[in-house]
N, CA, C and O atoms as a DFTB+ gen file, in Angstrom:
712 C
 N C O
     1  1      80.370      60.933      31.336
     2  2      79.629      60.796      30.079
     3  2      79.396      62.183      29.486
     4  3      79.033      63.090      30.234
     5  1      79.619      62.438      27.943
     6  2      79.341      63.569      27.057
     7  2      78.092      62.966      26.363
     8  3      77.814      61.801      26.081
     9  1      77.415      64.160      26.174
    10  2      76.441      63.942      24.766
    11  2      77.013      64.739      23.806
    12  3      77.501      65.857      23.971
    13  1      76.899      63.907      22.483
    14  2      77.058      64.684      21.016
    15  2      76.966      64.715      20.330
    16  3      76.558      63.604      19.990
    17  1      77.069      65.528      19.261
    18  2      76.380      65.695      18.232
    19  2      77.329      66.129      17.278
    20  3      78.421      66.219      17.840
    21  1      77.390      66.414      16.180
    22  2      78.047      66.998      14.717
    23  2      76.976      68.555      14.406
    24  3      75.840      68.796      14.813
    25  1      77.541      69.062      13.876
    26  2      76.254      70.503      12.951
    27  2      76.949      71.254      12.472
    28  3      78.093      71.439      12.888
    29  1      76.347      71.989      11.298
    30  2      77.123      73.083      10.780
    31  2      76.550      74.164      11.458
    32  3      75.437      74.079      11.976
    33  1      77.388      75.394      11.493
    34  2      76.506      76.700      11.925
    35  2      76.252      77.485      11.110
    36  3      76.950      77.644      10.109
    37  1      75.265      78.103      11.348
    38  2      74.654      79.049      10.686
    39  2      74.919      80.113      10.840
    40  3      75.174      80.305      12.029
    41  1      75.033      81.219      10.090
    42  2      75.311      82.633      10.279
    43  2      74.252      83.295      10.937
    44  3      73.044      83.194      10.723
    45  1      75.221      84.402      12.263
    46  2      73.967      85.312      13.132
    47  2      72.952      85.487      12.522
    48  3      72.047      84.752      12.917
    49  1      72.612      86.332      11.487
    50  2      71.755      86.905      11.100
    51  2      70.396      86.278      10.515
    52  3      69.250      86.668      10.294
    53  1      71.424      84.646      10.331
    54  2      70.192      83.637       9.741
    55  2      69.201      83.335      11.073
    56  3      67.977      83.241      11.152
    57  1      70.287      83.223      12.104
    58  2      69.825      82.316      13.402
    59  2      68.825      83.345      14.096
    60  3      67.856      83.002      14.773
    61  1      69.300      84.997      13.757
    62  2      68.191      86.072      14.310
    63  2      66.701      85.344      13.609
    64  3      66.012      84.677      14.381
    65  1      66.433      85.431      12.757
    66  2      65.613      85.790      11.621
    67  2      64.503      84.246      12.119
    68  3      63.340      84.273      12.519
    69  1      65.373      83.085      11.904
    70  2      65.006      81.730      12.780
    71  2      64.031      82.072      13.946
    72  3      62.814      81.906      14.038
    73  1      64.951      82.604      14.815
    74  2      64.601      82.518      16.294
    75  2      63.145      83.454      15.994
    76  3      62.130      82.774      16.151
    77  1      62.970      84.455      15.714
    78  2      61.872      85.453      15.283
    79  2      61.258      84.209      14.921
    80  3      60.580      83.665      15.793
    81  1      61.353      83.710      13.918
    82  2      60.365      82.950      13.102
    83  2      59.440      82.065      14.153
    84  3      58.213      81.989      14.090
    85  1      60.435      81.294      15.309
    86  2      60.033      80.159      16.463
    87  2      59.598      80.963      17.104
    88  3      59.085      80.084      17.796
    89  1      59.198      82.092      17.707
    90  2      58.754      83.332      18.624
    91  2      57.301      83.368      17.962
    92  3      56.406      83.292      18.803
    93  1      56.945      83.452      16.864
    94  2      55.475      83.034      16.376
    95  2      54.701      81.793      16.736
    96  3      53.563      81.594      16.311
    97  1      55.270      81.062      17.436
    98  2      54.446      79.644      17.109
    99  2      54.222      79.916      18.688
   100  3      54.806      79.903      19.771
   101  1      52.958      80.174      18.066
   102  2      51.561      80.001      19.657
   103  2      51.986      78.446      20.371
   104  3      52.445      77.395      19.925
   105  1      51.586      78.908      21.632
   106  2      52.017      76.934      22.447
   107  2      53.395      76.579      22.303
   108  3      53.720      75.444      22.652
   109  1      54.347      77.436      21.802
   110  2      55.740      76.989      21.468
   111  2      57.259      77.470      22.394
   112  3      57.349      78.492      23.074
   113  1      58.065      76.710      22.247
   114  2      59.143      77.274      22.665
   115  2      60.278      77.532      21.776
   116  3      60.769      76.537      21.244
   117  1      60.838      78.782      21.487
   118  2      61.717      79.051      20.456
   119  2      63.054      78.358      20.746
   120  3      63.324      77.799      21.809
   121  1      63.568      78.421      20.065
   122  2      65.017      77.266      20.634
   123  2      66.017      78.939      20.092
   124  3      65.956      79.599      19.055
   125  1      66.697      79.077      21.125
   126  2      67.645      80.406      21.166
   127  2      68.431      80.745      20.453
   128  3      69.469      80.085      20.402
   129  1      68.314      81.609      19.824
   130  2      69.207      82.116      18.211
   131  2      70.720      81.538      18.599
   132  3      71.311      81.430      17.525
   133  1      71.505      81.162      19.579
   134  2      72.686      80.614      19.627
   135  2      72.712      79.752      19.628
   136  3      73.706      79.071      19.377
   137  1      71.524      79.325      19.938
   138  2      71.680      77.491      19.817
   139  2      70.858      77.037      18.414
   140  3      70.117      76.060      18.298
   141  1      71.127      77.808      17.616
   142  2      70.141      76.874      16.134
   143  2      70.983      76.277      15.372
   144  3      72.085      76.786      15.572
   145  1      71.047      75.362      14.505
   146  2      71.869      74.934      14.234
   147  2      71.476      74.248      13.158
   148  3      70.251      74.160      13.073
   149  1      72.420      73.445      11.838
   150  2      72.252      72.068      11.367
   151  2      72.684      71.118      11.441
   152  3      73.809      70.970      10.965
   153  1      71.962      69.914      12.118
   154  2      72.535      68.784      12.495
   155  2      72.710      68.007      11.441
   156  3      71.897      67.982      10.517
   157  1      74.135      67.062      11.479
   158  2      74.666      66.565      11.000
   159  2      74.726      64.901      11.116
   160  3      74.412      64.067      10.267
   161  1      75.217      64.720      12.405
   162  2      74.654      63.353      13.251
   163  2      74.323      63.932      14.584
   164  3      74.657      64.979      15.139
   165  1      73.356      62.656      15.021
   166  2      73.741      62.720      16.475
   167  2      74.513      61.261      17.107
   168  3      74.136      60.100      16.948
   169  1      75.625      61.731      17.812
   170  2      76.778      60.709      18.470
   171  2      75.706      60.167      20.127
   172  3      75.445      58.991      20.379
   173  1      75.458      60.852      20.629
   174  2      74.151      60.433      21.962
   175  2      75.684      60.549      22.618
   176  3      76.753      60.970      22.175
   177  1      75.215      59.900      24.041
   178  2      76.481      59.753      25.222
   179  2      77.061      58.663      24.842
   180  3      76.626      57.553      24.535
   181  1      78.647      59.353      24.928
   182  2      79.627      58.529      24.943
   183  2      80.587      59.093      26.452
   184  3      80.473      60.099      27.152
   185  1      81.725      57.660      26.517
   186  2      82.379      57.781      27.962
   187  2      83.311      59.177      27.610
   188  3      83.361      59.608      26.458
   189  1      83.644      59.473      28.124
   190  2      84.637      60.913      28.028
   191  2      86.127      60.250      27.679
   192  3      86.969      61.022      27.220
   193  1      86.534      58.676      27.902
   194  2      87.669      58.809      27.066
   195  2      87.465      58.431      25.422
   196  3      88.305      58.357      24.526
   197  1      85.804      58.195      25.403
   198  2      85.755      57.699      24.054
   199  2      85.975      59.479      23.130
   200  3      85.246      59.708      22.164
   201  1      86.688      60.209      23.447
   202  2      86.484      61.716      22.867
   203  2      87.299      61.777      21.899
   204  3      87.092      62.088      20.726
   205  1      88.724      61.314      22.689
   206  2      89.419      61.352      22.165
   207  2      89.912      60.892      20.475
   208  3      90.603      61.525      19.677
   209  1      89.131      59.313      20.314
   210  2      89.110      58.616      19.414
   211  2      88.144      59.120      18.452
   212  3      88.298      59.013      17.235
   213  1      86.952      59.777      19.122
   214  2      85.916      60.256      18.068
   215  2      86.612      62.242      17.480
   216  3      85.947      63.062      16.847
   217  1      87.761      62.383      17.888
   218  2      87.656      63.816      17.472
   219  2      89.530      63.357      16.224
   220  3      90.077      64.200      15.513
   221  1      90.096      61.613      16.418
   222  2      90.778      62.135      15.541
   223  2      89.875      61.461      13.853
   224  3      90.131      61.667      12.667
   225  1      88.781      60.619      14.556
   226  2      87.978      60.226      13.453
   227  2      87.416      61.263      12.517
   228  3      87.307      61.240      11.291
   229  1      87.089      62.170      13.395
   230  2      86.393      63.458      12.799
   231  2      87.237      64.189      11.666
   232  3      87.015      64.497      10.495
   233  1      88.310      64.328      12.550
   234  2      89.827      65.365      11.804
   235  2      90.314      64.262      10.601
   236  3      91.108      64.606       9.725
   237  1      89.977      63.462      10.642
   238  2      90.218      62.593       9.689
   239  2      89.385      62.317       7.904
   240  3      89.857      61.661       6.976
   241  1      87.978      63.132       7.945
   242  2      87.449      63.811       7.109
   243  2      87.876      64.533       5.838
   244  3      88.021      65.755       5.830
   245  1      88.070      63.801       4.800
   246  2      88.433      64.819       3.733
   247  2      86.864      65.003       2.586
   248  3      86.402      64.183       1.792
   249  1      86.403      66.337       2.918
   250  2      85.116      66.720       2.322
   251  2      85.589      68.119       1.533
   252  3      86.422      68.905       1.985
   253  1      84.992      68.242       0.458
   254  2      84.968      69.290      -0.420
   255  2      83.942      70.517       0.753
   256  3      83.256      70.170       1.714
   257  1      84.122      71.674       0.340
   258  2      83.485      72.817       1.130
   259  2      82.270      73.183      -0.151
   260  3      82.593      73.263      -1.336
   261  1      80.832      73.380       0.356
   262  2      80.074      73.417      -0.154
   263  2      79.083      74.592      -0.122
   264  3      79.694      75.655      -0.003
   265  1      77.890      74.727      -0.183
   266  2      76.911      75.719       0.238
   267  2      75.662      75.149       0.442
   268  3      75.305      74.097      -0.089
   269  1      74.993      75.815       1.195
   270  2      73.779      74.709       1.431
   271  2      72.615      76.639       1.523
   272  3      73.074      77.762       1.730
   273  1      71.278      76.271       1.293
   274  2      70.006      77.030       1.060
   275  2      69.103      76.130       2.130
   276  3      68.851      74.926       2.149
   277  1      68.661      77.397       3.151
   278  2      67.585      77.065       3.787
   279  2      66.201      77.741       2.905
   280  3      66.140      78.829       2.331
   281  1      65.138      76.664       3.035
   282  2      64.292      76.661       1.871
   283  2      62.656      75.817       3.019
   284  3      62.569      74.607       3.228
   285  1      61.942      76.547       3.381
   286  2      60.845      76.387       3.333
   287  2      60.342      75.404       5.209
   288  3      60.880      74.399       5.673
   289  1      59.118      76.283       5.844
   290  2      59.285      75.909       7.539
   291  2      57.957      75.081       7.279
   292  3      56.986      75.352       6.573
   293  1      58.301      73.719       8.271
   294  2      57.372      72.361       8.206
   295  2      57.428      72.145       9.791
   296  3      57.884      72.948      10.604
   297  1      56.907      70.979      10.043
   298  2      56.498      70.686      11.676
   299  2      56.825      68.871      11.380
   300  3      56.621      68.135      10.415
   301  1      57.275      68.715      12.412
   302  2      57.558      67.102      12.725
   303  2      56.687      66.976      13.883
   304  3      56.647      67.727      14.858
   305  1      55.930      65.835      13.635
   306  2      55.203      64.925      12.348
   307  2      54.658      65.522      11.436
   308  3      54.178      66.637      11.640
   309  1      54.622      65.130      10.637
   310  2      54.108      66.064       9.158
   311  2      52.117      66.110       9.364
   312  3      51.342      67.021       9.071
   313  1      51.852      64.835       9.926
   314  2      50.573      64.821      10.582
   315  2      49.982      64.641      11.832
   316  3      50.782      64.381      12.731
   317  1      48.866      64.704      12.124
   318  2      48.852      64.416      13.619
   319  2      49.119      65.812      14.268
   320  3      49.284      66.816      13.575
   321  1      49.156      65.827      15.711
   322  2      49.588      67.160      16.654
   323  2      51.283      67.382      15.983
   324  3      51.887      66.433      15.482
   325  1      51.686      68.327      16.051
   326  2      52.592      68.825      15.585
   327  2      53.899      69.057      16.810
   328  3      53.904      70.155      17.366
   329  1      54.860      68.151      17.170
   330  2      55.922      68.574      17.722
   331  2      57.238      69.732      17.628
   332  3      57.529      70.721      18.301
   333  1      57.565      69.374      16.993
   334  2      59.005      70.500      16.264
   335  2      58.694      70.825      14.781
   336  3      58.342      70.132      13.827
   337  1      59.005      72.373      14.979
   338  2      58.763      73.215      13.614
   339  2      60.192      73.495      13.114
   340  3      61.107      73.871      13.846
   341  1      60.288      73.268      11.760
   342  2      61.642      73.447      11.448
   343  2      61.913      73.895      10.195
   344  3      61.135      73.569       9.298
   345  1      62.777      74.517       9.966
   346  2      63.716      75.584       8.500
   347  2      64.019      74.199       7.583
   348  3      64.835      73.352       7.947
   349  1      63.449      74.126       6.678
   350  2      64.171      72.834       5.925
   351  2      65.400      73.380       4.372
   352  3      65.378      74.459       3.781
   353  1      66.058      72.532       4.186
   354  2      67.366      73.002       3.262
   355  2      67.023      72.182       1.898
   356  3      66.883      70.959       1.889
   357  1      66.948      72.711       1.162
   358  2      67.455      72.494      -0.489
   359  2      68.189      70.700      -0.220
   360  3      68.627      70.039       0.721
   361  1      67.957      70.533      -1.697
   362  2      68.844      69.109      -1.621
   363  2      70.341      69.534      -1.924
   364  3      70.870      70.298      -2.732
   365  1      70.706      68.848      -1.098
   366  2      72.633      69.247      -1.507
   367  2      73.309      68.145      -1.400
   368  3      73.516      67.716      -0.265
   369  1      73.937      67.245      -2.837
   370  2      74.583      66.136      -2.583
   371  2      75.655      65.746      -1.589
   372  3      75.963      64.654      -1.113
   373  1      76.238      67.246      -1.380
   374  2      77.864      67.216      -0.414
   375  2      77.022      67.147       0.654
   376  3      77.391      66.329       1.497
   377  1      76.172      67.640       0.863
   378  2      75.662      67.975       2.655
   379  2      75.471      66.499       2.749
   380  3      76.179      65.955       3.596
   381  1      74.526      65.597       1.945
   382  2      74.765      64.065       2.455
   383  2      76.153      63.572       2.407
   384  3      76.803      62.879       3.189
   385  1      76.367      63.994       1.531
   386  2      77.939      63.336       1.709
   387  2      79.077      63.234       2.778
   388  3      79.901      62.353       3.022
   389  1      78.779      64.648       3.408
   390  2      78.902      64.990       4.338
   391  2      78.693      64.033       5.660
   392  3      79.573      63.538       6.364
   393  1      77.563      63.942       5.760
   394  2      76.816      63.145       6.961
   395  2      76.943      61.821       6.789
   396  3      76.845      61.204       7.850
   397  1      77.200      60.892       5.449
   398  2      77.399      59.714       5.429
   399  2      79.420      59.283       5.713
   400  3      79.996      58.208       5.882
   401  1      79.799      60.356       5.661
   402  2      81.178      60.172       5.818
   403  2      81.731      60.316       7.448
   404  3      82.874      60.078       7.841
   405  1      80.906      60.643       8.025
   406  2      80.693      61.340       9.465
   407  2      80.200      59.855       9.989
   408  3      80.940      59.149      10.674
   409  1      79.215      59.559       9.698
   410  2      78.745      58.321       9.710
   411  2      79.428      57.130       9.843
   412  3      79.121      56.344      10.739
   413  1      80.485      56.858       8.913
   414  2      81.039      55.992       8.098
   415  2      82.434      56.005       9.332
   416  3      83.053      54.968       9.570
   417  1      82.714      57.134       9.914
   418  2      84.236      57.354      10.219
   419  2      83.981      57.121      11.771
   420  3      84.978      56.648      12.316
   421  1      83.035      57.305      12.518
   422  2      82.182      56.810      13.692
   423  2      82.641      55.532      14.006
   424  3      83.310      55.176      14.975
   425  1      81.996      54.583      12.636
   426  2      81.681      53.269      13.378
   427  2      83.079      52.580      14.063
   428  3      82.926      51.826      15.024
   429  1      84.409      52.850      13.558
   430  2      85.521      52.580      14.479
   431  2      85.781      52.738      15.858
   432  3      86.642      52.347      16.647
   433  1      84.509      53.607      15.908
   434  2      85.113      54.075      17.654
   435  2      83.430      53.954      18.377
   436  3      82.755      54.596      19.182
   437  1      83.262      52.575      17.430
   438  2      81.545      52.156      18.302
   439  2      80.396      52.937      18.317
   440  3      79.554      52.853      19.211
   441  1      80.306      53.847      17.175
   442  2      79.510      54.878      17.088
   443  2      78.040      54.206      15.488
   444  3      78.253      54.291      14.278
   445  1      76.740      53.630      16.161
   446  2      76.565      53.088      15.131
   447  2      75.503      54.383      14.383
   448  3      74.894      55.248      15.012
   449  1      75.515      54.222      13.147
   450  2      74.611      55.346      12.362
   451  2      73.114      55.305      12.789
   452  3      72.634      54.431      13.511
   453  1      72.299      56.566      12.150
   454  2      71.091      56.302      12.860
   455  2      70.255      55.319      11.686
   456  3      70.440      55.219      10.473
   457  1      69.286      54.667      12.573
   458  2      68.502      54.044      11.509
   459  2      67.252      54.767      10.473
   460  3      66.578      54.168       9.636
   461  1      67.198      56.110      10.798
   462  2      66.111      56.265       9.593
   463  2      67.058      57.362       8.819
   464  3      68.004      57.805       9.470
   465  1      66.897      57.762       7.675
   466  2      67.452      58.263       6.540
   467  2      67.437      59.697       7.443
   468  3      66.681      60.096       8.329
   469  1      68.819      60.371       6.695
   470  2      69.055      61.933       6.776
   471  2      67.729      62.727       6.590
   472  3      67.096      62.413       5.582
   473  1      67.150      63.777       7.439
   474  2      66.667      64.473       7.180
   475  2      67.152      65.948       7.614
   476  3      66.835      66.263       8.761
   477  1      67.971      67.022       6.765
   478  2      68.154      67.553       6.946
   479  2      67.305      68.749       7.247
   480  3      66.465      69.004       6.384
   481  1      67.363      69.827       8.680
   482  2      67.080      70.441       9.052
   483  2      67.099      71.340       9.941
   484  3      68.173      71.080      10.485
   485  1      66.658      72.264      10.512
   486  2      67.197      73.375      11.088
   487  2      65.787      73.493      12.181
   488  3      64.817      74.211      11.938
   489  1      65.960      72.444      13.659
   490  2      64.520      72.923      14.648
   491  2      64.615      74.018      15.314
   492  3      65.529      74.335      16.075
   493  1      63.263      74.880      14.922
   494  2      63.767      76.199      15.152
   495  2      62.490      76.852      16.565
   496  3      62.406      77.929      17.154
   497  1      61.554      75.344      16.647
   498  2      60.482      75.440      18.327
   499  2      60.181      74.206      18.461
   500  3      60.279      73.469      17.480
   501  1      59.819      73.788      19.501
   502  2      59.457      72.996      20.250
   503  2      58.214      73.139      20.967
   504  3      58.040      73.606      22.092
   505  1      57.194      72.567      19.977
   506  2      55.600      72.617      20.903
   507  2      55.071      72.180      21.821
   508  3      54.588      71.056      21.689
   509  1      54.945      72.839      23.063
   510  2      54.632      72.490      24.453
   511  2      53.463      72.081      24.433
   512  3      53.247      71.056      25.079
   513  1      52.402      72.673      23.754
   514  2      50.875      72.266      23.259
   515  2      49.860      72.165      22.294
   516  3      48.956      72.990      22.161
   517  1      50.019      71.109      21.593
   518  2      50.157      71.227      20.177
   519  2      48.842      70.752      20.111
   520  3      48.757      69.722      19.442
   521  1      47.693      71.196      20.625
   522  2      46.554      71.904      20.065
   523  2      46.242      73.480      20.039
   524  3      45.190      74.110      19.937
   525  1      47.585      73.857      20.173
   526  2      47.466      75.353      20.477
   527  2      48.279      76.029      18.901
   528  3      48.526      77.207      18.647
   529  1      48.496      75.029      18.208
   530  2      49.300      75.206      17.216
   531  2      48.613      75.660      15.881
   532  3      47.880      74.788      15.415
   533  1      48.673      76.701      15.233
   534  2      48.033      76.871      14.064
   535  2      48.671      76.745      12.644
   536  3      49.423      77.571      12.127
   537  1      48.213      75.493      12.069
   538  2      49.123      75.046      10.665
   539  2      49.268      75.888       9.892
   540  3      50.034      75.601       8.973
   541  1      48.569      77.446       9.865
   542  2      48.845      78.206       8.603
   543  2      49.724      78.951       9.329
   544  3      49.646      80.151       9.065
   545  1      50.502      78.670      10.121
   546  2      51.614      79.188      10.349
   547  2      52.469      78.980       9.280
   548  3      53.235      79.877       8.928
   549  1      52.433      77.874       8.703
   550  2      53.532      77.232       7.890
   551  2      53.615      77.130       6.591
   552  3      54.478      76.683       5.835
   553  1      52.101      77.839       6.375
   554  2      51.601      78.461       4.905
   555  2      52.088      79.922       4.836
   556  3      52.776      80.508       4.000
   557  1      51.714      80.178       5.575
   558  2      52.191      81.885       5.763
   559  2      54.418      81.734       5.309
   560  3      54.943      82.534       4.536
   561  1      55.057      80.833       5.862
   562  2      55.878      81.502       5.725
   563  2      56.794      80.310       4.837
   564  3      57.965      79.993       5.047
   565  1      55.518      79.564       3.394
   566  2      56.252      78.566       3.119
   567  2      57.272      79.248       1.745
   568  3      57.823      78.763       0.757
   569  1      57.153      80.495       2.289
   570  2      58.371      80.808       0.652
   571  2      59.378      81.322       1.388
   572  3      60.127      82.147       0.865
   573  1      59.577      80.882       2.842
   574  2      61.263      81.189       3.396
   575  2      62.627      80.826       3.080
   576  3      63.165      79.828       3.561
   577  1      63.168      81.586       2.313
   578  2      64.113      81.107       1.617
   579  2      65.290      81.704       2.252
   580  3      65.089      82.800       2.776
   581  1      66.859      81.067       2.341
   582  2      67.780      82.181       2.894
   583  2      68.899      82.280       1.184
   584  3      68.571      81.527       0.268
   585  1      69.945      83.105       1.015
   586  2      71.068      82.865       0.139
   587  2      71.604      82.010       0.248
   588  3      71.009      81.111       0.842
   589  1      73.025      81.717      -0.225
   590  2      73.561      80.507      -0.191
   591  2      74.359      80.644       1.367
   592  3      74.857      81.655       1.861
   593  1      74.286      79.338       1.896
   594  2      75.498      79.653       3.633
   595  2      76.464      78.878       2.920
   596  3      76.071      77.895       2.291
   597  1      77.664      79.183       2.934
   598  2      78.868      78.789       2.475
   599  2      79.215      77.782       3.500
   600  3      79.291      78.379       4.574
   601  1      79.503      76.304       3.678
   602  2      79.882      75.968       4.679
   603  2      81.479      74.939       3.749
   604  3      81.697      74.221       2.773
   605  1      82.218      75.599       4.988
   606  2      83.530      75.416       5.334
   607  2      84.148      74.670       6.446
   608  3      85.318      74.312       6.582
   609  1      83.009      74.489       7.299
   610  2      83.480      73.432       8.326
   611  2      82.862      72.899       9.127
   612  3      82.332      73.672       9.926
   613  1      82.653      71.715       9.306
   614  2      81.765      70.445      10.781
   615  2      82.264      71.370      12.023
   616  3      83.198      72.162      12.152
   617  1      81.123      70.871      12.961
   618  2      81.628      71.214      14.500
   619  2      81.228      69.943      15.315
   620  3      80.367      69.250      14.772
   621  1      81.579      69.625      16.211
   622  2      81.205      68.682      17.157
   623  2      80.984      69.645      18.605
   624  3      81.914      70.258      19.130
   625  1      79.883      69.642      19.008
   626  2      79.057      69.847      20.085
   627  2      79.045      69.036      20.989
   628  3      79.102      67.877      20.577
   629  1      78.966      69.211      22.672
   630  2      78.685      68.733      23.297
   631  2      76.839      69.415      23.690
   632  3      76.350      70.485      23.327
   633  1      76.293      68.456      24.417
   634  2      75.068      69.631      24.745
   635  2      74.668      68.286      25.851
   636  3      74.834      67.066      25.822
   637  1      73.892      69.534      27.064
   638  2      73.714      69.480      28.380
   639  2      72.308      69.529      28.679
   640  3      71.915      70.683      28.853
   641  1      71.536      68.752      28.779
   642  2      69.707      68.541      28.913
   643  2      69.577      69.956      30.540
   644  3      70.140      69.940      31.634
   645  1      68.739      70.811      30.022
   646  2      68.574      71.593      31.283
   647  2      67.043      71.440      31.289
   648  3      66.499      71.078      30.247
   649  1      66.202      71.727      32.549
   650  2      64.485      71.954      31.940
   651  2      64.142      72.987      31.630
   652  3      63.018      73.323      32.001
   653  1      65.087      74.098      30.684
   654  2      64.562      75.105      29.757
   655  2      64.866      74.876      28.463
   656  3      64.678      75.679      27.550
   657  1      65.619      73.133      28.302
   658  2      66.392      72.899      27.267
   659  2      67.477      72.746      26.686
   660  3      68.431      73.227      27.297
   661  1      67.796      72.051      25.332
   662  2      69.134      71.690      25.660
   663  2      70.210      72.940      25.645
   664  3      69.790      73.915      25.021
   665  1      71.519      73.083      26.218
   666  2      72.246      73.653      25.990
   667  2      73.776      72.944      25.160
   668  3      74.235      71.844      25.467
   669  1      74.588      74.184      23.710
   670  2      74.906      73.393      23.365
   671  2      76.447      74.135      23.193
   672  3      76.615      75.237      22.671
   673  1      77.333      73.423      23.656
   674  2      78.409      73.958      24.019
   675  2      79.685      73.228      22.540
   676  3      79.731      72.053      22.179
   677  1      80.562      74.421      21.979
   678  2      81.155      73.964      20.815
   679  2      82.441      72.917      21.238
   680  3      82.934      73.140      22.344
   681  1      82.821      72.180      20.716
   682  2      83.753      71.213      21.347
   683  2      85.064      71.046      20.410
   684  3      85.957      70.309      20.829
   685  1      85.176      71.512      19.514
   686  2      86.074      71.156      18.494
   687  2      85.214      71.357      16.865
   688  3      84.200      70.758      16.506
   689  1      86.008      72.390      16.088
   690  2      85.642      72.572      14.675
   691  2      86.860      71.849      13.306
   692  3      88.069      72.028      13.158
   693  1      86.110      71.226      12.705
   694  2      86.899      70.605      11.662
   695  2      86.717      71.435      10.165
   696  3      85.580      71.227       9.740
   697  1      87.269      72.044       9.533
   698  2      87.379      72.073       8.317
   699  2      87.303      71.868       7.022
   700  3      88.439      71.943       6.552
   701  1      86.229      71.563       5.927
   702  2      86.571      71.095       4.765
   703  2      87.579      71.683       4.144
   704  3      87.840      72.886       4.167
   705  1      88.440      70.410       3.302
   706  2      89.787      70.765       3.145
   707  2      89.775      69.877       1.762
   708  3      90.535      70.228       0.859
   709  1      89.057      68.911       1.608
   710  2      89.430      68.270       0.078
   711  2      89.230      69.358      -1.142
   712  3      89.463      69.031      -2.306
């Protein structure tokens, strides 16, 4: 069995700047400037020959190449104790488009979509004790904005549950090409 996932990557310098950002959050655990990412779907475990079928589904993708803006850091649940703090992105029609076509090209190879709507984002900690958490964290740094990230191509990830967290290993990169 693989676990997986879809994401675009982000450029070093964004993922430095990220990881700094998750290094502030009192009670928190930063998720490691190599592993930040934007998720796209998540695929969960599949059998290892189902790989095969899900990577020519993937390559099978014809998406325009787009740009996407990270724009402003929030916490999931929006109320209540606060779990995951995260980089949120601008609206970008291709980036859904993106993810519903990903979606869409899945279900042939038994892959069903998730049930609550896209929320695009970038988790950048993970709160171990989230009364230790201070919300004007997220006032302080709600005018985080990055330039445009040019994205040019999906990746499919595998990633490996460790108890310091997940680890996420690249498995195959696809291209926008329409």
């Amino acid at each position: 069995m693989i676990r997986l996932f879809t994401a675009i990557d982000i450029p070093t310098a964004i993922q430095d700047s990220l990881h700094q950002l998750g290094r502030e959050v009192r009670g928190a655990r930063a998720v490691p400037a190599d592993q930040l990412h934007l998720t796209l779907t998540f695929i969960g475990e599949v059998e290892d020959q189902r790989l095969q079928p899900i990577h020519q589904a993937l390559a099978a993708i014809a998406a325009t190449p787009f740009a996407i803006v990270l724009q402003g850091i929030g916490c999931f649940p929006p109320r209540g104790p606060a779990r995951i703090i995260w980089a949120g992105v601008q609206a970008q029609p291709l980036l859904h488009r993106l993810h519903s076509l990903i979606e869409i090209s899945l279900i042939p190879c038994g892959i069903a979509g998730e049930k609550r709507s896209y929320s695009p984002h970038i988790t950048i900690a993970r709160i171990k004790t989230p009364s230790g958490f201070d919300r004007s964290l997220l006032q302080h740094h709600a005018a985080f904005m990055t330039e445009e990230i040019p994205v040019k191509e999906f990746v499919l990830y595998s990633s490996r549950l460790t108890p310091q967290g997940a680890i996420h290993s690249m498995e195959r990169r696809y291209p926008l090409t329409a």
